[in-house]
N, CA and C atoms as a LAMMPS dump frame, in Angstrom:
ITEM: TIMESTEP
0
ITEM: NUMBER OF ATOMS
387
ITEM: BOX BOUNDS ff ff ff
-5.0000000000000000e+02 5.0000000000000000e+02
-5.0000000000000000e+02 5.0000000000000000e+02
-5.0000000000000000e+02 5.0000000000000000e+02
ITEM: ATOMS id mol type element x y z
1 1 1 N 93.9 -232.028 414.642
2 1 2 C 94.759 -231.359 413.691
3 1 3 C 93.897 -230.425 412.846
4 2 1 N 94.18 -228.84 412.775
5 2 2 C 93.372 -228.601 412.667
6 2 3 C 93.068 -228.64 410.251
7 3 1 N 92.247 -228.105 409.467
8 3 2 C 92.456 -228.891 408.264
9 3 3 C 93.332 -228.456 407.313
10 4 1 N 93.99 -227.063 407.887
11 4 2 C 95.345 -226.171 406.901
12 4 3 C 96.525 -227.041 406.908
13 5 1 N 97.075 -227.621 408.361
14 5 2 C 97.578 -227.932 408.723
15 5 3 C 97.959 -229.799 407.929
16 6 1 N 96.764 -230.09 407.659
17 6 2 C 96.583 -231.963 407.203
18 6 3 C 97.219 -231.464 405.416
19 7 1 N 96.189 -230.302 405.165
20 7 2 C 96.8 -229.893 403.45
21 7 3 C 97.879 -229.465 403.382
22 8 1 N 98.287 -228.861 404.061
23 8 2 C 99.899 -228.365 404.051
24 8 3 C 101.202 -229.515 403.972
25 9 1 N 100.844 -230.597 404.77
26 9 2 C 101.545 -231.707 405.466
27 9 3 C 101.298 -232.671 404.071
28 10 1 N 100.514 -232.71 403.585
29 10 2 C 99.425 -233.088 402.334
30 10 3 C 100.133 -232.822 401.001
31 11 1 N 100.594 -231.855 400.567
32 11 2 C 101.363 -230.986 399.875
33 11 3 C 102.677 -231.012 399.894
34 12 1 N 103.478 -230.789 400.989
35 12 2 C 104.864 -231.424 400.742
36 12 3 C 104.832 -232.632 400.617
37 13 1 N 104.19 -233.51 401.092
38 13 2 C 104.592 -235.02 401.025
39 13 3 C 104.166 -235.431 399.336
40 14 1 N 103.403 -234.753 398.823
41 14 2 C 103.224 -235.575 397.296
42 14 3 C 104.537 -234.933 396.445
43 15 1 N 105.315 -233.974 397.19
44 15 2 C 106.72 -233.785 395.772
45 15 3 C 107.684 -235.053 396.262
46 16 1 N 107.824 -235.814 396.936
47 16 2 C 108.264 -236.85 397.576
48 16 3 C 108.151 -237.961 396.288
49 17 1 N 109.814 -237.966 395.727
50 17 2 C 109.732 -238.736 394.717
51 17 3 C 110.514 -239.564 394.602
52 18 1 N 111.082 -240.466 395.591
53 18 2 C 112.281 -241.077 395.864
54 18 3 C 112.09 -242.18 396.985
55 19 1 N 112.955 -242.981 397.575
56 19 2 C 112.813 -243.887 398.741
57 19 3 C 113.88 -244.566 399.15
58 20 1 N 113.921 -244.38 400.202
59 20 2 C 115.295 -244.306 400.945
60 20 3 C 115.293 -245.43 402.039
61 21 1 N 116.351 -245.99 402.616
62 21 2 C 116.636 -247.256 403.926
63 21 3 C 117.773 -245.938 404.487
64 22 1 N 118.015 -245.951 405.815
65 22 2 C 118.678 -245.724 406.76
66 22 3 C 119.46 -246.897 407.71
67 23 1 N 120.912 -246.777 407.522
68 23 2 C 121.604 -247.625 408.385
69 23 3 C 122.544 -246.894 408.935
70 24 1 N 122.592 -248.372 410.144
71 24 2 C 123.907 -247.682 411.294
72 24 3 C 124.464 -249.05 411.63
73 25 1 N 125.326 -249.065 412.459
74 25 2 C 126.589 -249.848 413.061
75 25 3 C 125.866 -250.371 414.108
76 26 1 N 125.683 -251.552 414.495
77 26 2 C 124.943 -251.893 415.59
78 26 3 C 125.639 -253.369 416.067
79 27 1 N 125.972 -253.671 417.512
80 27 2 C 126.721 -254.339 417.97
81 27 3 C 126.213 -256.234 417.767
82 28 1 N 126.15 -256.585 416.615
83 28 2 C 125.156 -258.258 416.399
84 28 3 C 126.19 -259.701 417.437
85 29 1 N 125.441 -260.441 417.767
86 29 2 C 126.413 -261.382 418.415
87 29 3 C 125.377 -262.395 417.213
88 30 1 N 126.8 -263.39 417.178
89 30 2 C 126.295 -264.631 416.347
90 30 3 C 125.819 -265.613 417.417
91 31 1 N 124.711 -266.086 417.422
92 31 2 C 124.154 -267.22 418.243
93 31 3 C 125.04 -268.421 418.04
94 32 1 N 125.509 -268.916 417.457
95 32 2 C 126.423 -269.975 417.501
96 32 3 C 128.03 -270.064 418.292
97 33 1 N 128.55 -268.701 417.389
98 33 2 C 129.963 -268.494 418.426
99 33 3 C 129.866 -267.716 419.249
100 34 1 N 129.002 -266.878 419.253
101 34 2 C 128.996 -265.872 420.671
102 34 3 C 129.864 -264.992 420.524
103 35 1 N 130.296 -264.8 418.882
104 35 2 C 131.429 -263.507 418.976
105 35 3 C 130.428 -262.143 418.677
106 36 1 N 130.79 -260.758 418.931
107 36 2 C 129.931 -259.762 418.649
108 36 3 C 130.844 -259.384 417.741
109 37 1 N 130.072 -258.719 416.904
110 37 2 C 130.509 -258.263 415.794
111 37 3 C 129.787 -256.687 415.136
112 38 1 N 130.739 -256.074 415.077
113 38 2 C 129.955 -254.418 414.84
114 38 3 C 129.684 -254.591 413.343
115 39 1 N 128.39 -254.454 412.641
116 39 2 C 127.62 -254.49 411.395
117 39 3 C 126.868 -253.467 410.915
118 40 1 N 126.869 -253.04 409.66
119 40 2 C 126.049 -252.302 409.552
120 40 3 C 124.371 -253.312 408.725
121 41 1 N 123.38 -252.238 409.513
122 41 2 C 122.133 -252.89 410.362
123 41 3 C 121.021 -251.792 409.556
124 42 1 N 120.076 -252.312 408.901
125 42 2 C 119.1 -251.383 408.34
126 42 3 C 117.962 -250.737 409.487
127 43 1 N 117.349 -249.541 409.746
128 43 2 C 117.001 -249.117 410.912
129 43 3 C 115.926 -250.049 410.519
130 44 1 N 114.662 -250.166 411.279
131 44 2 C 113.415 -250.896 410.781
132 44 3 C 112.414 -249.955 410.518
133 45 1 N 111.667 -250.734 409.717
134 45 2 C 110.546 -249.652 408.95
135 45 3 C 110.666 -249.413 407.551
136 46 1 N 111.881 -249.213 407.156
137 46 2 C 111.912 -248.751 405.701
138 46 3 C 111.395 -249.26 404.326
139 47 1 N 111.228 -249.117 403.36
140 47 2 C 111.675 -247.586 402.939
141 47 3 C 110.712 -246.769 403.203
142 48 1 N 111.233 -245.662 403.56
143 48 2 C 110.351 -244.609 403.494
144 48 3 C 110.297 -243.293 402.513
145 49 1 N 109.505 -243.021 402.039
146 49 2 C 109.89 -241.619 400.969
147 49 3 C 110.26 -240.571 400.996
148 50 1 N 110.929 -239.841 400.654
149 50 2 C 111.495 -239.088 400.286
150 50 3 C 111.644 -238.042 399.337
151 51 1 N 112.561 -237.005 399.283
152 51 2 C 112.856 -235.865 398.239
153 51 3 C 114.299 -235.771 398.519
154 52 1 N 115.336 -235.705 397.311
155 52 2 C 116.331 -235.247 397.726
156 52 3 C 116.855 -233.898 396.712
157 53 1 N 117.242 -232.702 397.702
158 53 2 C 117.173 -231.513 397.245
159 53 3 C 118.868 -231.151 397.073
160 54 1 N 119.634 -230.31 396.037
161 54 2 C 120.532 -230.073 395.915
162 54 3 C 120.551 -228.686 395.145
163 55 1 N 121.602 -228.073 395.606
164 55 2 C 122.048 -226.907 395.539
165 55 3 C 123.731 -226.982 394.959
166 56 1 N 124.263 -226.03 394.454
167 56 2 C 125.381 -225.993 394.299
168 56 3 C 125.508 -224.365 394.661
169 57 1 N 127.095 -224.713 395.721
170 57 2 C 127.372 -223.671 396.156
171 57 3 C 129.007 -223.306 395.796
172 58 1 N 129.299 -222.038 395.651
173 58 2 C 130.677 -221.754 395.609
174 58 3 C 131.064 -221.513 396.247
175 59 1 N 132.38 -221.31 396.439
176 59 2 C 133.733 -220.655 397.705
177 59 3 C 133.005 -219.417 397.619
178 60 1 N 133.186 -218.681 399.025
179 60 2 C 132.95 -217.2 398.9
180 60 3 C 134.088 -216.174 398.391
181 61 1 N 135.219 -216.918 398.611
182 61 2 C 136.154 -216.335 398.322
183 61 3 C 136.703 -216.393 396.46
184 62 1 N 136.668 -217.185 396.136
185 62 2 C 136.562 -217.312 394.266
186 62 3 C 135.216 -217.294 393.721
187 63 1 N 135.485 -216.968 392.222
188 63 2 C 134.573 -217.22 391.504
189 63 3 C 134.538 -218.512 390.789
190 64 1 N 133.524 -218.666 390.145
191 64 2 C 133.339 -220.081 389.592
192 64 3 C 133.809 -220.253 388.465
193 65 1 N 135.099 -220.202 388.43
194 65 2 C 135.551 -220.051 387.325
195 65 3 C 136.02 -221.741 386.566
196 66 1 N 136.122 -222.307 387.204
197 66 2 C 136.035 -224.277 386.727
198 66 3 C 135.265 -224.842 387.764
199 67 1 N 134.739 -226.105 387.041
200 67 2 C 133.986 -226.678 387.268
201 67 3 C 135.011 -227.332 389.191
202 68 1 N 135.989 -227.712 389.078
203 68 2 C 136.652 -228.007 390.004
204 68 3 C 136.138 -227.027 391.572
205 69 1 N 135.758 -225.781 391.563
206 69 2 C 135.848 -225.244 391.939
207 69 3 C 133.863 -225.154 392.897
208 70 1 N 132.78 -226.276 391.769
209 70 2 C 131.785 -226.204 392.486
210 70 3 C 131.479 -227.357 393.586
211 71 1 N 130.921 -227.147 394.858
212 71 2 C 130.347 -227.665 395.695
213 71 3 C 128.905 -228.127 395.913
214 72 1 N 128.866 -229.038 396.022
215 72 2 C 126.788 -229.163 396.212
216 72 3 C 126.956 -229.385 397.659
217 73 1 N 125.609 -228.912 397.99
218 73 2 C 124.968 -229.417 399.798
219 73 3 C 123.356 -230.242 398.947
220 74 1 N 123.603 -231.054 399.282
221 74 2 C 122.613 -232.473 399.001
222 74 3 C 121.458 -232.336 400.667
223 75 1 N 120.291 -232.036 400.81
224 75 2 C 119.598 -232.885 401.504
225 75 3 C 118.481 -233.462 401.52
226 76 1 N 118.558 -234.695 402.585
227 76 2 C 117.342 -235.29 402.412
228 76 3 C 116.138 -235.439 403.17
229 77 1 N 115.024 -234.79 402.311
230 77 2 C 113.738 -234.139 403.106
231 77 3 C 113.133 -235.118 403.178
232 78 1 N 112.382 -235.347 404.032
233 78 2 C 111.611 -237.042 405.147
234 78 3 C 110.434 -236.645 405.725
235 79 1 N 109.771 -237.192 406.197
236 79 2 C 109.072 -237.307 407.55
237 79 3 C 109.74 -236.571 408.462
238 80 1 N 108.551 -235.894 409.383
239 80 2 C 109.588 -235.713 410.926
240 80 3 C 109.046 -236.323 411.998
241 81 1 N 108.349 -237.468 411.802
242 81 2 C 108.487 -238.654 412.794
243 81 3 C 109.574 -239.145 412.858
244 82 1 N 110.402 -239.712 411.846
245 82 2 C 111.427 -240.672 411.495
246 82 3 C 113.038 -239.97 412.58
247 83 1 N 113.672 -240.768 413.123
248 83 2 C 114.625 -240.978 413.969
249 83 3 C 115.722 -241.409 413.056
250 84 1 N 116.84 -240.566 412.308
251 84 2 C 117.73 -241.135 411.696
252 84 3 C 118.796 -240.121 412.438
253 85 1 N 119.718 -240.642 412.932
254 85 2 C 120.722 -240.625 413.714
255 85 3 C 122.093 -239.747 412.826
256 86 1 N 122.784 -238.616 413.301
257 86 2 C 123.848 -238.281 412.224
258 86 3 C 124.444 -239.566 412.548
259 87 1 N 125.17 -239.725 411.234
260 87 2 C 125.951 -240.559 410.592
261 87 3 C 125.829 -241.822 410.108
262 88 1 N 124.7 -241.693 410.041
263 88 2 C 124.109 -243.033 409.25
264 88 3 C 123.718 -242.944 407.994
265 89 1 N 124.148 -244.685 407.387
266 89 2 C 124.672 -244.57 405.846
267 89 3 C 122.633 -244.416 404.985
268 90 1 N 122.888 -243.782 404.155
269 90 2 C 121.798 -243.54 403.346
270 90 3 C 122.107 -244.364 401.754
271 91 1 N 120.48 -244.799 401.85
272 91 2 C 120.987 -245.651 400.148
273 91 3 C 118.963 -245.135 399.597
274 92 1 N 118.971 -244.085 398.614
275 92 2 C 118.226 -243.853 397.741
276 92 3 C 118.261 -244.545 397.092
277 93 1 N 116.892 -244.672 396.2
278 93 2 C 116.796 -244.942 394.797
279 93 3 C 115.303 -244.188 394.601
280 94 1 N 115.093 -244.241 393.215
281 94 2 C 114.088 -243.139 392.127
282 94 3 C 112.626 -243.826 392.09
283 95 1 N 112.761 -245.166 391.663
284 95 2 C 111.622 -246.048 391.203
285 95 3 C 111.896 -247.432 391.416
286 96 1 N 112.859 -247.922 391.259
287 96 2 C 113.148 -249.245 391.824
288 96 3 C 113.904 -249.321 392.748
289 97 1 N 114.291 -250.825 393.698
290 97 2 C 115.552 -250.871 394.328
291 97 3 C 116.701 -251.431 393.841
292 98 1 N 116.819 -250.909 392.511
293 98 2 C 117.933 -251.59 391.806
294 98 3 C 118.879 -250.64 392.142
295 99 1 N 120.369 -251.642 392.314
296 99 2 C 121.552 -251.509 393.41
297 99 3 C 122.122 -251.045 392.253
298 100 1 N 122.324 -250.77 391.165
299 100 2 C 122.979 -250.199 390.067
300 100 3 C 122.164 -248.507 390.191
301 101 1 N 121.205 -248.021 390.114
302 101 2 C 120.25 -247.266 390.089
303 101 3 C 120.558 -245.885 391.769
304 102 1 N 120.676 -247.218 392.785
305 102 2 C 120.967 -246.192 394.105
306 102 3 C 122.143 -244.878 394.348
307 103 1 N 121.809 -244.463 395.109
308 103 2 C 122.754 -242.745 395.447
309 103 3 C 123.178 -243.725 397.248
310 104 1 N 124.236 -243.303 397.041
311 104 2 C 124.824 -243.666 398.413
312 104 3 C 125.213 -242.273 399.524
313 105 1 N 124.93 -242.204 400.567
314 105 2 C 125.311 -240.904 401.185
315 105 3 C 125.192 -241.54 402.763
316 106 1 N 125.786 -240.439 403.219
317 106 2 C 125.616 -240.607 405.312
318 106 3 C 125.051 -239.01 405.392
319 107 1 N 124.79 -239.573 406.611
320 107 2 C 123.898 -238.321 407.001
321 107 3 C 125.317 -237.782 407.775
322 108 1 N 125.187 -236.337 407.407
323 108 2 C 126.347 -235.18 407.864
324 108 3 C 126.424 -234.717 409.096
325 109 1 N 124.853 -234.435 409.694
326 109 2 C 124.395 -233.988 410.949
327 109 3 C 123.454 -234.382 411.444
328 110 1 N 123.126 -233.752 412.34
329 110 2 C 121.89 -233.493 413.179
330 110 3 C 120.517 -233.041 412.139
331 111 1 N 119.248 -233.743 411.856
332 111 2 C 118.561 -233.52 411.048
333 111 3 C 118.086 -231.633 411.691
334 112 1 N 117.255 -231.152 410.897
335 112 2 C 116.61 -230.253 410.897
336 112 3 C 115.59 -230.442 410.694
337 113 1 N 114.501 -230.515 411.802
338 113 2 C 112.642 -230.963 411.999
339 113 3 C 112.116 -229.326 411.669
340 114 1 N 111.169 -229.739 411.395
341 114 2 C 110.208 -228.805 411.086
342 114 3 C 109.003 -229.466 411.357
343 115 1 N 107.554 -228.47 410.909
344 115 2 C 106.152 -228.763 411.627
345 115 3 C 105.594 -230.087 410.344
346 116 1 N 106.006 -229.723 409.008
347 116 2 C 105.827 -230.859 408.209
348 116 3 C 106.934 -231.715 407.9
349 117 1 N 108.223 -231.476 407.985
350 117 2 C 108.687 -232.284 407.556
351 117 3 C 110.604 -231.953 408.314
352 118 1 N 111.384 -233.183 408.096
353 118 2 C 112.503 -233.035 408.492
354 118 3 C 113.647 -232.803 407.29
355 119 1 N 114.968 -232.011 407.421
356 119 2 C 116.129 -231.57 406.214
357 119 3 C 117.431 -232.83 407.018
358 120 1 N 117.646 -233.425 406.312
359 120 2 C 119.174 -234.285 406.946
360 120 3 C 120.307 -233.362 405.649
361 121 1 N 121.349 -232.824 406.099
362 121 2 C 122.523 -232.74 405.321
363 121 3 C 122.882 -234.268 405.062
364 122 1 N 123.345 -234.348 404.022
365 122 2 C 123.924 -235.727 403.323
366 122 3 C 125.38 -235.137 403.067
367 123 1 N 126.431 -236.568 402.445
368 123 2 C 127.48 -236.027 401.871
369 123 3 C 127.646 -237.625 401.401
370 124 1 N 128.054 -237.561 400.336
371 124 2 C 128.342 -238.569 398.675
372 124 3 C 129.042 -239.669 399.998
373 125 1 N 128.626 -240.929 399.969
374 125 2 C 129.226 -241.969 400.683
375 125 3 C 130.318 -242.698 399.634
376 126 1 N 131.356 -242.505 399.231
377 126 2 C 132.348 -243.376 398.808
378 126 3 C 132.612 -244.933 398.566
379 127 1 N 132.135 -245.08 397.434
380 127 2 C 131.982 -246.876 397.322
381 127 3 C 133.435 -247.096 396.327
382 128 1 N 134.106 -247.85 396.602
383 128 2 C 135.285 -248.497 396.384
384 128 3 C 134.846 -249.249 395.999
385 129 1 N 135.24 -249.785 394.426
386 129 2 C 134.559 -250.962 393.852
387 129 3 C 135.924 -252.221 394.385
């Protein structure tokens, strides 16, 4: 590798201020009854760190004239080793893993890799208390 390349890679990874688990739906059978059961399943490895970047965007067609009217695109910048699958549920947090503290989201798409690092679109995961 040559040494622009290690500082560069070096450099994005220290704005990385966050840490994230990745889950998906994965088919579990219970050893006792032998029923399968579709669960959601933390990938392995985690947590891993993170940045999560947001923008707010408007309609092209209006102006921003109420707040009703703004949009964010949320994503979350990673590793681009890491294998996270669209549509799998995302659970951030800042400094701890306190479950009061976390951002809930799924991944929207298909990540976007790059030479240092990978972009996942997110979108706000809906928790129903």
């Amino acid at each position: 590798m040559l040494p622009e390349i290690a500082l560069v890679r070096a450099a994005v990874r220290r704005l990385w201020d966050r840490k994230f688990y990745a889950y998906t739906y994965q088919q579990v059978t219970d050893p006792e009854t032998h029923i399968t059961e579709t669960k959601l399943q933390a990938i392995p490895g985690g947590p891993w760190p993170c940045r999560i970047s947001r923008e707010r965007a408007y309609p092209a067609t209006e102006q921003p004239a109420a707040p009703s009217n703004v949009q964010q695109e949320i994503k979350l910048i990673c590793s681009e080793g890491l294998a996270i699958p669209a549509g799998a549920s995302i659970k951030v947090w800042k400094k701890t893993e306190d479950e009061s503290q976390a951002l809930r989201f799924k991944s929207a798409g298909v990540p976007f890799k790059y030479d240092y690092h990978q972009e996942i679109e997110l979108q706000q995961e809906e928790v129903h208390p």
